[in-house]
C-alpha positions as a Markdown table, in Angstrom:
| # | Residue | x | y | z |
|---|---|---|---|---|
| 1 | Unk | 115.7 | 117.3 | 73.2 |
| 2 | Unk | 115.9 | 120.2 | 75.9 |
| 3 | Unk | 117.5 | 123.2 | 75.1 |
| 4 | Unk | 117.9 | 124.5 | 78.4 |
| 5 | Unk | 118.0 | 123.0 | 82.4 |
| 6 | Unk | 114.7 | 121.5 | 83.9 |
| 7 | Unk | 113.3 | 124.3 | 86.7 |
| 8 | Unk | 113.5 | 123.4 | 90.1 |
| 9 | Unk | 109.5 | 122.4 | 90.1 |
| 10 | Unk | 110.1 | 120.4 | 86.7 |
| 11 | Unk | 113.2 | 118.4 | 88.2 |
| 12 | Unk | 111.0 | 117.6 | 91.3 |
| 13 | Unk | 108.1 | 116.2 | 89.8 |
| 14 | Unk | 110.8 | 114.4 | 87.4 |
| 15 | Unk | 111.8 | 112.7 | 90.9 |
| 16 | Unk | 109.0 | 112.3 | 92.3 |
| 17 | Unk | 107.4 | 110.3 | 89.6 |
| 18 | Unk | 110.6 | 108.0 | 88.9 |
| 19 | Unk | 110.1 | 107.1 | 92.8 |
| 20 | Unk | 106.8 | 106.4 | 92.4 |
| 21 | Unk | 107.5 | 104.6 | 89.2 |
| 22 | Unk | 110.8 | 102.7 | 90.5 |
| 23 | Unk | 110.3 | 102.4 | 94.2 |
| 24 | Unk | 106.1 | 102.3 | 94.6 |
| 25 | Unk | 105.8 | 99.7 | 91.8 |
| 26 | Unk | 103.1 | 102.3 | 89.8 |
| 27 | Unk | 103.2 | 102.1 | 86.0 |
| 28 | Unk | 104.4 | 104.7 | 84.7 |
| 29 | Unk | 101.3 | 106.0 | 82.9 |
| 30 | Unk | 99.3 | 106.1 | 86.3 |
| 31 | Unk | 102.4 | 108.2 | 88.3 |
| 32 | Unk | 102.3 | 110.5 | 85.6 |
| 33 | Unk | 98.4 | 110.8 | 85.9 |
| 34 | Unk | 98.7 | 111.3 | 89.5 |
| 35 | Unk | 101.4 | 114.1 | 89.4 |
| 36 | Unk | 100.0 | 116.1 | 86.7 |
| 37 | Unk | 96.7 | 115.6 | 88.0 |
| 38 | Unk | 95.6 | 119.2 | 88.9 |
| 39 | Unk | 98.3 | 121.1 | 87.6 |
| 40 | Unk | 97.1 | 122.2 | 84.3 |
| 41 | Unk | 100.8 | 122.8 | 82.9 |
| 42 | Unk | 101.1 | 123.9 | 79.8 |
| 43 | Unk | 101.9 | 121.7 | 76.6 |
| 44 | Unk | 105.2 | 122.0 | 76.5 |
| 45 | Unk | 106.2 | 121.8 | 80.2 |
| 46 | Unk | 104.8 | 118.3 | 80.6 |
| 47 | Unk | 106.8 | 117.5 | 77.1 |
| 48 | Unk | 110.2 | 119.0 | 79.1 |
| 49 | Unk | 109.3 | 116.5 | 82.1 |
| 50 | Unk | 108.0 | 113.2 | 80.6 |
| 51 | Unk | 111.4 | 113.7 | 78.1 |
| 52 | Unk | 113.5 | 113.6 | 81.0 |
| 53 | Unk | 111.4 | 111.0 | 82.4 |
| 54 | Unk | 111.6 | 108.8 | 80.2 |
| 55 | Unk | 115.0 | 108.6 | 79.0 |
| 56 | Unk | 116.2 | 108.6 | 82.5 |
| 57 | Unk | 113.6 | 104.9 | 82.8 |
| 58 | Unk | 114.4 | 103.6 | 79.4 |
| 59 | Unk | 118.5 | 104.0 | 80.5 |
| 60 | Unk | 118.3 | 103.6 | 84.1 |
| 61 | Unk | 121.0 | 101.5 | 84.9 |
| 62 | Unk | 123.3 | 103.9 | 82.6 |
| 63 | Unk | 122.3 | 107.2 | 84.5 |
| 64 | Unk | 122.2 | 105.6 | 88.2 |
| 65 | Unk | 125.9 | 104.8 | 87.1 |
| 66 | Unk | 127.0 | 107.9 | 85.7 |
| 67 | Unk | 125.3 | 109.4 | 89.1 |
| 68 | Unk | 126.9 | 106.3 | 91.3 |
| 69 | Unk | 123.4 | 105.6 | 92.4 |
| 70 | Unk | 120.8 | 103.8 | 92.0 |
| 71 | Unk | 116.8 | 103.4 | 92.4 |
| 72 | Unk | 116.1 | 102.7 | 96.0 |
| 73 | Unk | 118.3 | 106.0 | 96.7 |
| 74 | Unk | 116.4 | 108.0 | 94.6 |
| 75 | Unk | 114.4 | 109.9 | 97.6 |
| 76 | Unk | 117.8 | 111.1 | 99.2 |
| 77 | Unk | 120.0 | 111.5 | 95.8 |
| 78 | Unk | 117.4 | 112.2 | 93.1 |
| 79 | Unk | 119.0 | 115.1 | 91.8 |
| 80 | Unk | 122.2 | 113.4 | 91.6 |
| 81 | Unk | 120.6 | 111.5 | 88.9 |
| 82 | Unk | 119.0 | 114.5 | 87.1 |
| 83 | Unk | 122.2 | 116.4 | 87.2 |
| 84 | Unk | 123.8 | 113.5 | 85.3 |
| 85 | Unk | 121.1 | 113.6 | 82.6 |
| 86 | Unk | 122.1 | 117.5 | 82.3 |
| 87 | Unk | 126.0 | 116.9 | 82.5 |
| 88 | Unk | 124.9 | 114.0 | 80.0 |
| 89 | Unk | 123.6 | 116.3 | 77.0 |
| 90 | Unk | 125.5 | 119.2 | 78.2 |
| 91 | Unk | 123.2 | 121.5 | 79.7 |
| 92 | Unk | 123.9 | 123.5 | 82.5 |
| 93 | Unk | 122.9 | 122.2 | 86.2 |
| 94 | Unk | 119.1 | 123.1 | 87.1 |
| 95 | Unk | 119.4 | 125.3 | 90.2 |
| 96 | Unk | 117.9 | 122.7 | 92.4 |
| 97 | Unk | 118.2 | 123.2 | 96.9 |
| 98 | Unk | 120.5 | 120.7 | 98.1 |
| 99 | Unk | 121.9 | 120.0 | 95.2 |
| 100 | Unk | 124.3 | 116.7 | 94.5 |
| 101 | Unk | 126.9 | 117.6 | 92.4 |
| 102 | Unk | 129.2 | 115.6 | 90.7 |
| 103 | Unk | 132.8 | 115.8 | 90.2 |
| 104 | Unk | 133.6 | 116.5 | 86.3 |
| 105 | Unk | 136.6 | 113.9 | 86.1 |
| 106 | Unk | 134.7 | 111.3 | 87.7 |
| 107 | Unk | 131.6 | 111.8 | 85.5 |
| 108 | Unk | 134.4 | 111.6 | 82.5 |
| 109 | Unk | 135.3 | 108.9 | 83.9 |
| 110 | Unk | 132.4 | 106.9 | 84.4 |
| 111 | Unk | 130.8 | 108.3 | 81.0 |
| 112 | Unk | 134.1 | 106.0 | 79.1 |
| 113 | Unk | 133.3 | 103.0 | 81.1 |
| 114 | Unk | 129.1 | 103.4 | 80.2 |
| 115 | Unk | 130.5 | 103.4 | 77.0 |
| 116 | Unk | 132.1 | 100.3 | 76.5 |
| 117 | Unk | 129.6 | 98.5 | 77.9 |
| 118 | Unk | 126.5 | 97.9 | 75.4 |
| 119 | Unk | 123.9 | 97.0 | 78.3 |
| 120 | Unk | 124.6 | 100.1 | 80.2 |
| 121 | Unk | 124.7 | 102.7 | 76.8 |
| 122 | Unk | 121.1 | 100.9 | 75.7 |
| 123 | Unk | 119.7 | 100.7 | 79.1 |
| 124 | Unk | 119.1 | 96.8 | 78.8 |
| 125 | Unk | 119.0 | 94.8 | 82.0 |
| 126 | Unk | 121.0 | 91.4 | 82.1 |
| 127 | Unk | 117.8 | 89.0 | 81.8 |
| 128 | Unk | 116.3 | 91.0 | 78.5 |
| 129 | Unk | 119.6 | 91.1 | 77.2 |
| 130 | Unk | 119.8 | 87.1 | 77.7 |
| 131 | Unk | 116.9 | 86.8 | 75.9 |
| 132 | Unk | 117.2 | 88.7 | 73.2 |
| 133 | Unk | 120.5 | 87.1 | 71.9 |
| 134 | Unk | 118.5 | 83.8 | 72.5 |
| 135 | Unk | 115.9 | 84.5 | 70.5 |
| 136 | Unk | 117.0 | 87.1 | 68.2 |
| 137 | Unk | 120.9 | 86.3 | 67.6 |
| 138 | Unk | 123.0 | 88.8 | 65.9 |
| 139 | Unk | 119.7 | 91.1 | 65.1 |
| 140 | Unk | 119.5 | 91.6 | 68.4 |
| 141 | Unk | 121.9 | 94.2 | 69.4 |
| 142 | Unk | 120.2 | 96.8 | 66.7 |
| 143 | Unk | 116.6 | 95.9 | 68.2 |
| 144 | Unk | 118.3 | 96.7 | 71.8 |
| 145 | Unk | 119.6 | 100.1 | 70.7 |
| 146 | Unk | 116.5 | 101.0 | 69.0 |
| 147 | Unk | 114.4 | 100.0 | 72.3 |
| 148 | Unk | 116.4 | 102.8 | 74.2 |
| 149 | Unk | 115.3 | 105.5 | 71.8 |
| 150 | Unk | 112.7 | 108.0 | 72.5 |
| 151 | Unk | 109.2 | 107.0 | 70.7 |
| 152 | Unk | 107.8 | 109.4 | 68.4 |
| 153 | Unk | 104.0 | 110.1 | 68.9 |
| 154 | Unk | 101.6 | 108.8 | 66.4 |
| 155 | Unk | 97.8 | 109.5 | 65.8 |
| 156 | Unk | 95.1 | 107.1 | 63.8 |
| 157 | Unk | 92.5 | 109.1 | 62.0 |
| 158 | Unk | 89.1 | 108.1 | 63.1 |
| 159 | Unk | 87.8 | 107.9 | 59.2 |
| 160 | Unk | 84.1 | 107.7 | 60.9 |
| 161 | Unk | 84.8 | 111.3 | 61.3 |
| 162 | Unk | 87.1 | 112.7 | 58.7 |
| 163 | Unk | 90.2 | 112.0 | 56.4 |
| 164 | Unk | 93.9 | 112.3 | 57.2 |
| 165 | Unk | 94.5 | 115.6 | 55.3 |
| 166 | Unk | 91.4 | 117.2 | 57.0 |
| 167 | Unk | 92.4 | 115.9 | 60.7 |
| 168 | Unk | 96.0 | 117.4 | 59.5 |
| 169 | Unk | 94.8 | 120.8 | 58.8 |
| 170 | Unk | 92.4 | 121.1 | 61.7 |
| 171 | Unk | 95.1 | 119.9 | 64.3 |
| 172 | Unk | 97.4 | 122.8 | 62.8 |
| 173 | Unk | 94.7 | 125.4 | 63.1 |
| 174 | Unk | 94.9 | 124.1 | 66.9 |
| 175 | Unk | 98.6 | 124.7 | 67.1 |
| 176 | Unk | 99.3 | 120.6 | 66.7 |
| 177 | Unk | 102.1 | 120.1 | 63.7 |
| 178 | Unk | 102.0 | 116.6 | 62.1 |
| 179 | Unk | 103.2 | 114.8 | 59.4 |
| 180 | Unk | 101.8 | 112.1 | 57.7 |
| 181 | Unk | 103.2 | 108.4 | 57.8 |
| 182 | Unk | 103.8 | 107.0 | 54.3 |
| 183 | Unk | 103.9 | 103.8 | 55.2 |
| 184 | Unk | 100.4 | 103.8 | 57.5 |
| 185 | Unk | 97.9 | 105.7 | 55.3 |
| 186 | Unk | 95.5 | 106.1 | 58.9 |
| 187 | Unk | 98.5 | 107.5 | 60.6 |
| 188 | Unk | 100.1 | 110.8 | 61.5 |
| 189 | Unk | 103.4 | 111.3 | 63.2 |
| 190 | Unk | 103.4 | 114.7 | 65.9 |
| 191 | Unk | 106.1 | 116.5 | 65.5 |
| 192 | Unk | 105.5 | 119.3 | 67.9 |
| 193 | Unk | 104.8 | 119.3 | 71.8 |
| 194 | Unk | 101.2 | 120.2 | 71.5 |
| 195 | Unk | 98.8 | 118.8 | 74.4 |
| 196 | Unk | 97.5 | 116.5 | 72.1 |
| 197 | Unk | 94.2 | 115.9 | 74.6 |
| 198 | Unk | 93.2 | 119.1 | 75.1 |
| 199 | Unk | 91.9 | 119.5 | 71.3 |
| 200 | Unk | 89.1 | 120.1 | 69.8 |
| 201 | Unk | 89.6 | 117.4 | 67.5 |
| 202 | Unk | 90.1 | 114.7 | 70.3 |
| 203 | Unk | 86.8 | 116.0 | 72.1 |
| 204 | Unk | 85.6 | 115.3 | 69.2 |
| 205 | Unk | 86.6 | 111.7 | 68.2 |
| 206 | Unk | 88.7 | 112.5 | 65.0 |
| 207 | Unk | 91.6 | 110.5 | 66.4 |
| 208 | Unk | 92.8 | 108.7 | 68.6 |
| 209 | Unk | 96.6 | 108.1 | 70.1 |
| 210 | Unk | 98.2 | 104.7 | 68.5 |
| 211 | Unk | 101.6 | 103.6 | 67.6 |
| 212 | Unk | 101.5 | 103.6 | 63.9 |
| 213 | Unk | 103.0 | 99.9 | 63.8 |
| 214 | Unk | 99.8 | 99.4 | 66.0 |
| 215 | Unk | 97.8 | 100.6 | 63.4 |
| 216 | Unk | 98.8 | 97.9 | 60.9 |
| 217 | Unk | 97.8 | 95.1 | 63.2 |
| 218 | Unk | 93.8 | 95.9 | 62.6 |
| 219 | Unk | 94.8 | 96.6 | 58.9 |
| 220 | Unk | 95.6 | 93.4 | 58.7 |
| 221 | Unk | 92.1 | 91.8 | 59.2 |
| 222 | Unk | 91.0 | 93.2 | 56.3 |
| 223 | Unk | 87.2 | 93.6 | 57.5 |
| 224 | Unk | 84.5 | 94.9 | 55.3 |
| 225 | Unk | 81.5 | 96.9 | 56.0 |
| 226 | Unk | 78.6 | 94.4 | 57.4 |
| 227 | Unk | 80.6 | 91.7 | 58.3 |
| 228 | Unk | 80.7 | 89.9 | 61.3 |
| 229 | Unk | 84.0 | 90.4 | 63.1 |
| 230 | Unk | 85.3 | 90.2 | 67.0 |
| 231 | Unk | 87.8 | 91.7 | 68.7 |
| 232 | Unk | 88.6 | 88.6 | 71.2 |
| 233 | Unk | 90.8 | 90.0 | 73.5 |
| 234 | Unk | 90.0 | 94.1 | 72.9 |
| 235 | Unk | 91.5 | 95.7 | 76.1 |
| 236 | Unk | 90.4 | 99.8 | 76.3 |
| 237 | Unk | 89.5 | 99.2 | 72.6 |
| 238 | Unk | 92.6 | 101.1 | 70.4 |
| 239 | Unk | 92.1 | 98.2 | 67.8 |
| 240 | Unk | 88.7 | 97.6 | 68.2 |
| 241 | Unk | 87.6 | 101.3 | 66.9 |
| 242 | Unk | 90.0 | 100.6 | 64.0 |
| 243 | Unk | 88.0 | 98.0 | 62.9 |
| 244 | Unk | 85.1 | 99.9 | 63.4 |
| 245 | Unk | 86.6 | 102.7 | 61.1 |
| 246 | Unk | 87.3 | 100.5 | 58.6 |
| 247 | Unk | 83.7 | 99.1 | 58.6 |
| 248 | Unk | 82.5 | 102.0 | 57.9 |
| 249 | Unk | 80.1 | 101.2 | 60.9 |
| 250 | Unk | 77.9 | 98.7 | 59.3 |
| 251 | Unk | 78.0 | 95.3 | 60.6 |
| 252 | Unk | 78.4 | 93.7 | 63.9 |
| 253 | Unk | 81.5 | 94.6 | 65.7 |
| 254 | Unk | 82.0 | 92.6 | 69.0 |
| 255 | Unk | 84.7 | 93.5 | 71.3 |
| 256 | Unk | 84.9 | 91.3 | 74.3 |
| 257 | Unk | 87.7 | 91.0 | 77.3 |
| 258 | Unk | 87.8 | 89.2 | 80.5 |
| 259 | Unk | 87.6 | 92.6 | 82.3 |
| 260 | Unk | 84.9 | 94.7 | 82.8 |
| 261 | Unk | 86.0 | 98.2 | 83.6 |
| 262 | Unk | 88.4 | 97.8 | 80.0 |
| 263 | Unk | 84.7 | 97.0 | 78.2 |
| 264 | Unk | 83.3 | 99.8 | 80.0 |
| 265 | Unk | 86.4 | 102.4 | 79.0 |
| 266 | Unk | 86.0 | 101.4 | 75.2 |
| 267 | Unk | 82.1 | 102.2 | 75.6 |
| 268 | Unk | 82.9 | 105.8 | 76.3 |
| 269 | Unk | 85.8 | 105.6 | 73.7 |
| 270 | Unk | 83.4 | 104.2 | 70.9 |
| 271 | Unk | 80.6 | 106.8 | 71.5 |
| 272 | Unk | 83.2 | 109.8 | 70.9 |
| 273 | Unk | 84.9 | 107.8 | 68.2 |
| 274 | Unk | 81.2 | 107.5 | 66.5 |
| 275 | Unk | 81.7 | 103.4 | 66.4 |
| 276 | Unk | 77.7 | 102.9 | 66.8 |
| 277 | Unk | 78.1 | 98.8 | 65.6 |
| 278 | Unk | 80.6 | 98.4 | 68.8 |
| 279 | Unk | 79.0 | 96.0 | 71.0 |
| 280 | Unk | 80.9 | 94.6 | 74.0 |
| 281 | Unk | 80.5 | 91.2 | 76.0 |
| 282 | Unk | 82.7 | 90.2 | 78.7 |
| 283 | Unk | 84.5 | 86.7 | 78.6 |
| 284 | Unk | 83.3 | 84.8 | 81.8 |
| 285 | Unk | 84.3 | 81.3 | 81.0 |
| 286 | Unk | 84.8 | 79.1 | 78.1 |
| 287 | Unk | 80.7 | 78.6 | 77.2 |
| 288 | Unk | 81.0 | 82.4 | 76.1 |
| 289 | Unk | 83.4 | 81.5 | 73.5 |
| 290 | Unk | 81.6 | 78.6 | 72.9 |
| 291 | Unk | 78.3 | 80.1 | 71.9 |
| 292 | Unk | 79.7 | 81.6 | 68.9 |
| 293 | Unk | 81.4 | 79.1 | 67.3 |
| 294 | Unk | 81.9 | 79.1 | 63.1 |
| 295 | Unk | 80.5 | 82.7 | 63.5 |
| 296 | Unk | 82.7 | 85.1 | 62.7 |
| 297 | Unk | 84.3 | 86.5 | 59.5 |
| 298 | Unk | 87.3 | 87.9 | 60.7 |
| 299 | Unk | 88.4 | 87.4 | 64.5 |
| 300 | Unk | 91.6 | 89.2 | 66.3 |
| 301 | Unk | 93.7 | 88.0 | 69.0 |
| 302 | Unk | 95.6 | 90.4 | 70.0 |
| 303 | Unk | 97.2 | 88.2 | 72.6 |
| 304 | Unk | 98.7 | 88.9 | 76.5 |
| 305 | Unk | 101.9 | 89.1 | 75.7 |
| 306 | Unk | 105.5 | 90.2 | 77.1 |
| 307 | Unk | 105.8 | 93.4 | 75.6 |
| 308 | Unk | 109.0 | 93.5 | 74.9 |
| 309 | Unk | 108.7 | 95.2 | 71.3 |
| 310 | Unk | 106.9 | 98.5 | 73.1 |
| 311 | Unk | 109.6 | 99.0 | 75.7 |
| 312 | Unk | 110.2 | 103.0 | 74.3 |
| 313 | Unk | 106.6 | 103.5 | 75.4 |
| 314 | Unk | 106.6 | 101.4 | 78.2 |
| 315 | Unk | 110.1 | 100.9 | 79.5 |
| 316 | Unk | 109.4 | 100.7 | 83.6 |
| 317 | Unk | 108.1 | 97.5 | 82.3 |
| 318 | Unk | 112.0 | 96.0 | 81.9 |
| 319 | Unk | 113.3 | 96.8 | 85.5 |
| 320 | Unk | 109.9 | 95.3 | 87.0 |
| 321 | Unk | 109.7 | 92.1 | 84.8 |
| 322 | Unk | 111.6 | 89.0 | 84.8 |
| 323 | Unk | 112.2 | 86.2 | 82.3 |
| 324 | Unk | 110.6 | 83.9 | 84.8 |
| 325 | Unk | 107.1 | 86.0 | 83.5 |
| 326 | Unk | 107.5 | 84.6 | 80.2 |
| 327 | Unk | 106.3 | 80.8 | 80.1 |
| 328 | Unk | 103.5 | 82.0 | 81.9 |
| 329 | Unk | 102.2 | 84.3 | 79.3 |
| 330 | Unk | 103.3 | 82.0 | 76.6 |
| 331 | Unk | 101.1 | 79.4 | 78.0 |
| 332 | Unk | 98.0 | 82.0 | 77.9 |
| 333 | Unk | 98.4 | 83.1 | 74.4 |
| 334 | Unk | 98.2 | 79.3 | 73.1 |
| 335 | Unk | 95.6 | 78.6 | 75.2 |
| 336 | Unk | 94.1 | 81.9 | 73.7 |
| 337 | Unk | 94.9 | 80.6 | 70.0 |
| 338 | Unk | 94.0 | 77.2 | 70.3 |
| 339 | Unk | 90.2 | 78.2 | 72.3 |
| 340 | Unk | 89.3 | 81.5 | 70.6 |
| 341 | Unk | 90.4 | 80.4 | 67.2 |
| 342 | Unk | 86.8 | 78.1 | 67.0 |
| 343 | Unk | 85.3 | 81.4 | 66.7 |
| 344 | Unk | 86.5 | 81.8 | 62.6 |
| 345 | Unk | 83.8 | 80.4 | 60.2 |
| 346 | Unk | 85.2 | 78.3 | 56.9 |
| 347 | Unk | 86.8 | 80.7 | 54.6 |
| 348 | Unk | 87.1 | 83.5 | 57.5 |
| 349 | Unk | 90.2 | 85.0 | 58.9 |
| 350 | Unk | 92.1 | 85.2 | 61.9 |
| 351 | Unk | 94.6 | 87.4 | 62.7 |
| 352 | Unk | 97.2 | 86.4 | 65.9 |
| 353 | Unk | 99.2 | 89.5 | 67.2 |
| 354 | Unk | 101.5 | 90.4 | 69.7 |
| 355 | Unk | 103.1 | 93.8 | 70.7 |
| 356 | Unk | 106.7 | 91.4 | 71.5 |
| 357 | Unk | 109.5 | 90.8 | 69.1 |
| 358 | Unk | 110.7 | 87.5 | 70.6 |
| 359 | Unk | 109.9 | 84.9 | 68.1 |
| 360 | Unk | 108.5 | 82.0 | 71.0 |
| 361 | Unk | 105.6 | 84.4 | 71.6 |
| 362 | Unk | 105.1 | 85.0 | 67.3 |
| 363 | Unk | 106.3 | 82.3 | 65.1 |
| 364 | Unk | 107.1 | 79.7 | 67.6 |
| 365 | Unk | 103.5 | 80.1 | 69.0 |
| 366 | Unk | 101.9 | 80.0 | 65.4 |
| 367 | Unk | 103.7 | 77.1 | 64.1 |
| 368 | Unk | 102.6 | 74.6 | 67.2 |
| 369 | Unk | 99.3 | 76.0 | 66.6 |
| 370 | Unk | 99.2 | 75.2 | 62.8 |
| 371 | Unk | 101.0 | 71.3 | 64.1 |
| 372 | Unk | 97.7 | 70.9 | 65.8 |
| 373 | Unk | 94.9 | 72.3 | 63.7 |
| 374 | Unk | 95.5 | 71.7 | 60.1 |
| 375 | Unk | 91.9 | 73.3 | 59.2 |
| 376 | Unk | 93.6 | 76.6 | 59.4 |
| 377 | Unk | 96.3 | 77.6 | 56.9 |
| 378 | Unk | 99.1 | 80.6 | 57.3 |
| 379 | Unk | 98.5 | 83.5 | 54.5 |
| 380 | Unk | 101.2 | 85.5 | 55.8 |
| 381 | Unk | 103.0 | 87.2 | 58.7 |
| 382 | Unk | 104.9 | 89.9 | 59.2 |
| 383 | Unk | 107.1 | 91.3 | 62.6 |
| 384 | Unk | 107.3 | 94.6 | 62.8 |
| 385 | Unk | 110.6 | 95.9 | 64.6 |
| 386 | Unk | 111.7 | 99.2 | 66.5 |
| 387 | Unk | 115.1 | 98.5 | 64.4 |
| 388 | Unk | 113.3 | 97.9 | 61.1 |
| 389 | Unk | 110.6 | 100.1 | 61.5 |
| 390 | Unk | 111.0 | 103.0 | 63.7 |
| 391 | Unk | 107.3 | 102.0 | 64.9 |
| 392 | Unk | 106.9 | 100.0 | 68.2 |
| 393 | Unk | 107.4 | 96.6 | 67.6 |
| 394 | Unk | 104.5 | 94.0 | 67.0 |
| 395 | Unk | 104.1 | 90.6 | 65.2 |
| 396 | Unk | 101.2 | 89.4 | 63.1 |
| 397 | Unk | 100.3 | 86.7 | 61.5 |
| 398 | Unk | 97.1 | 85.9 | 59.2 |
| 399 | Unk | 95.5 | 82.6 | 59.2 |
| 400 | Unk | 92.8 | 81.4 | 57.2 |
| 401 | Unk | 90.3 | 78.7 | 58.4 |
| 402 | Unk | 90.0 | 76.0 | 55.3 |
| 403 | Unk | 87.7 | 73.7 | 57.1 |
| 404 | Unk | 85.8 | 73.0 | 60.0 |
């Protein structure tokens, strides 16, 4: 946490980027991208802003109403809302122009109401909060304060390239501090506000960025070198180079997608990361997934999904996003499980994954899968939760094909 008040720079590009985020409809990741773009700021100025950032997203509604604001205001009474976060942690005001003060009895006031109310002190909108005592009953307020937290930042070891304790000690020679993740023998946890991508060692390819409860969903599979997996719905590839890793590069790794310019990012990923058996097809209709039928020894499905267990990562994502979203998805990922899922040869494996916590998109969506196709068999599953964990939260579940 800050020690001392944003600048006046720092709090405008903190406002500037909420607006874009909250009023422009940009994902978060790209508004950063666009305001830092240029600037070259050093490590540990781009830590202070996307801090205040992102706690100000991930507990929205509780800042707009300590500030009696609220997003479509932002452009006229942004620093309103950062001089809340400051009066908030009890930091002196940044000395911003035209400053919006606000009174120190009302904030009082206001900061006692916030916190007798559980949605505004966790930053949960009405329809997530809905949800989650649907699905997730009494579990559910612990998962909701854990989802307002701030994510720690994890690294995978590309083990193409190196070891753990030898990407450790390189990344400390490069002023990056780290600690390694007991529970995740690939990960690391950062513990200082290096810039991460300005190393030699990501130029390199001896890591790459990933939730360490991400890295336990390619674990899962299980692969072997020269074995014939896929990586059915890869995206930029995080999981896919995992797999890669773990074969040691032998065998035939394809990662497919139904869009191209995520194919064509993991191509440049793979040739950094050293994944040389990485081979990429893109998913036109259902003939591609046809064609390699009973092929595969080990096939992923990391699955479109709400992702509702990654909101600390991606929290814009709750105050654009509606429970109305939901069906739709949950419609895609059986369609996803039942098609893709012809893929597995007799005796292979197939893991279904999620980045949600809410058991219809998980358990629910395993379970009617399993009612239908009794040639497949569940090993095991496991959910990972923000609560339970401290990791982003993700579900997987491994399924074994017994017979054609």
């Amino acid at each position: 946490m800050l020690q001392s008040p944003l600048s006046f720079s720092q709090a405008e590009l903190v406002i500037g980027i909420l607006n874009m985020v909250l009023n422009e409809g940009s994902p978060l990741d790209r508004a950063y991208s666009r305001h830092f773009s240029g600037l070259k700021l050093p490590g540990e100025e781009l830590a202070r802003i996307t801090t205040v950032t992102g706690e100000l997203i991930r507990r929205l509604n509780l800042f707009c109403h300590l500030a009696d604001t609220e997003p479509a205001r932002l452009e006229r009474e942004g620093t309103r809302l950062i001089n809340a976060w400051h009066m908030f942690h009890g930091l002196a005001l940044p000395k911003i122009r035209y400053s919006l003060t606000i009174e120190d009895e009302v904030f009082a006031a206001r900061l006692d109401e916030a916190k007798a109310n559980p949605l505004l002190w966790d930053g949960c909108p009405e329809w997530l909060d809905a949800l989650g005592m649907r699905e997730l009953g009494e579990s559910w307020p612990a998962e909701r304060a854990a989802l307002s937290l701030e994510p720690k930042r994890y690294i995978r070891t590309n083990a193409l390239k190196c070891d753990r304790d030898a990407l450790a000690a390189r990344l400390e020679g490069e002023g990056v501090t780290t600690v390694a993740v007991d529970e995740v023998n690939s990960a690391l946890e950062v513990t200082s506000d290096s810039a991460l991508f300005r190393t030699q060692s990501f130029a390199d390819g001896w890591f790459e960025q990933q939730d360490a409860g991400s890295q336990k969903v390619a674990a899962a599979l299980d692969v072997k070198p020269g074995m014939r997996v896929i990586d059915a719905c890869a995206g930029a590839g995080g999981k896919t180079l995992h797999l890669a890793a773990m074969m040691a590069g032998k065998g035939r790794l394809l990662a497919m997608d139904v869009e191209q310019w995520k194919l064509d990012n993991l191509k440049e990923r793979a040739r950094r990361a050293g994944a040389h058996n990485v081979e990429t097809r893109l998913i036109t209709g259902s003939k591609t997934i046809k064609r390699l039928k009973l092929s595969a020894d080990r096939v992923l499905l990391d699955v479109p999904c709400s992702g509702l267990g990654v909101l600390k990562r991606n929290p814009d994502a709750k105050w654009r996003d509606t429970e109305e979203r939901l069906p739709v998805l949950m419609e895609l990922q059986a369609h996803i499980l039942g098609s893709y899922s012809r893929m597995v040869k007799v005796g292979g494996i197939l893991v279904y994954a999620t980045c949600s916590i809410m058991p219809c998109e998980n358990r629910g969506q395993v379970d009617a899968f399993l009612a239908a196709n009794p040639n497949f068999r569940l090993l095991e599953d496991d959910n990972i939760t923000p609560a339970g964990s401290g990791f982003d939260g993700f579900y997987l579940a491994r399924l074994e094909r017994i017979a054609e």
